[in-house]
N, C-alpha and C positions, 0 to 999 in steps of 0.2 A: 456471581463472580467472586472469586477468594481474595482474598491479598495475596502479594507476591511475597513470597519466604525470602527473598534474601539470593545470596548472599546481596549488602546494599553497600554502594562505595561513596566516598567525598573527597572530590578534589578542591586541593587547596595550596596555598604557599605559607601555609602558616606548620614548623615544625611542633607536632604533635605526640607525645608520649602516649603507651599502651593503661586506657581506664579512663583517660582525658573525660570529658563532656562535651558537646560542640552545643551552642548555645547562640540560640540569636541574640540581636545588638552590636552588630557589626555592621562595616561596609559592605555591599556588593561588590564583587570581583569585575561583574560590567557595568556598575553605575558609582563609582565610589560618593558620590553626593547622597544614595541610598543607603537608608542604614535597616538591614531586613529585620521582620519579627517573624522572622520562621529560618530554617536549617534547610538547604538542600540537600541532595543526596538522590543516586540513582542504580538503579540495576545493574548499569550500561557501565565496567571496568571503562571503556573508551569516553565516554560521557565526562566521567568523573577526571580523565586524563585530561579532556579538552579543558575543562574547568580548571585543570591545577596550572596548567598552561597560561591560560588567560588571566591568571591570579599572576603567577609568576611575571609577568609584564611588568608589574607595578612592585614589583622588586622580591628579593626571594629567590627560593628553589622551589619549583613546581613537584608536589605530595601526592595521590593517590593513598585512600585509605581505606581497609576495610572497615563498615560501621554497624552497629547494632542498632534498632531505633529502642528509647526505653518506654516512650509514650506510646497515646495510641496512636495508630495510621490514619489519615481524614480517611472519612466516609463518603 
């Protein structure tokens, strides 16, 4: 099985500029006492919708983004 090409989205409430980095060491959007060592990001344009959504709860406007990965994909 390949990897998936893309395009890959990240929903978020955090206002992002185009070249940013998204970098773990943040809160989770559904555990804020989580603070993750890794980036989400999905396929699924609606996925990443729900995601900015649920971010947006805890204050914000809910983002959708399109994202490039720069590392490798897990295996």
């Amino acid at each position: 099985m390949s990897p998936d090409e893309g395009p890959f989205f990240h929903g978020t409430a955090a206002a992002l500029v185009v070249g940013e980095l998204l970098t773990p060491g943040f809160r989770t959007n559904y555990r804020p006492e989580v603070v993750m060592n890794h980036v989400y990001f999905t396929a699924l344009v609606d996925g990443a919708g729900m995601a900015a959504e649920i971010a947006a709860l805890r204050g914000g406007s809910p983002h959708v983004y399109e994202v490039e990965p720069v590392g490798g994909l897990p295996r």
